[in-house]
N, C-alpha and C positions, 0 to 999 in steps of 0.2 A: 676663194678669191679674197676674203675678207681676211679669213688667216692668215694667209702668204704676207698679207700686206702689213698684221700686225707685227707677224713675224718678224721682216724687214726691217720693221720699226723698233723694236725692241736691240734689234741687233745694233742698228746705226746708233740707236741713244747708249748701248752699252759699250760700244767702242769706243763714243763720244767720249765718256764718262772713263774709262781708262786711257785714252789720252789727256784729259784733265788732270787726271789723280798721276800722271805719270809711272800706273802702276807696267804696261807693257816696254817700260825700259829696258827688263832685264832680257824679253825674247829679242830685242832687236840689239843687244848687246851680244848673243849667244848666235843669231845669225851675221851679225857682223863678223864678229870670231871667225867662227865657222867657213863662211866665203872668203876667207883670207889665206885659211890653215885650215883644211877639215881634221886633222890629227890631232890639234889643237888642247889643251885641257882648260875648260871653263870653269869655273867655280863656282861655288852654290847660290843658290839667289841667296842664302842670308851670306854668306861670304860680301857677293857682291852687292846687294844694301850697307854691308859694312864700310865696303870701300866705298861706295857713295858721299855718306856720312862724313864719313873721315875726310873727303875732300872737301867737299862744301864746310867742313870746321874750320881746313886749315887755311883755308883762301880770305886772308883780309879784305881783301878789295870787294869781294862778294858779298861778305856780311851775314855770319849764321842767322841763321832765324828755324826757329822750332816750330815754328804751325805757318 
């Protein structure tokens, strides 16, 4: 009982913690794809970190910032 529950806990704080760090961007990019076009070709998660980057550079209005 005790397990299950730390279990649980561990998971909701790591999920937490990846939607923070916005590192699950890329699975919810590849299921968006995906349910669109299953045929589709997606590109690699450093591909698509690339283009991330590259957008958030090129958008004035947004304002790069590195950390």
């Amino acid at each position: 009982m005790l397990r299950s529950g730390l279990l649980r806990a561990a998971s909701a704080v790591r999920w937490y913690v990846r939607e923070l760090m916005d590192e699950s961007a890329y699975e919810r990019y590849v299921a968006h794809a995906r349910s669109h076009d299953p045929s589709v070709s997606v590109p690699s998660r450093r591909e698509f970190e690339r283009m991330r980057t590259d957008r958030q550079e090129s958008d004035p209005s947004a304002g790069f910032r590195c950390c």
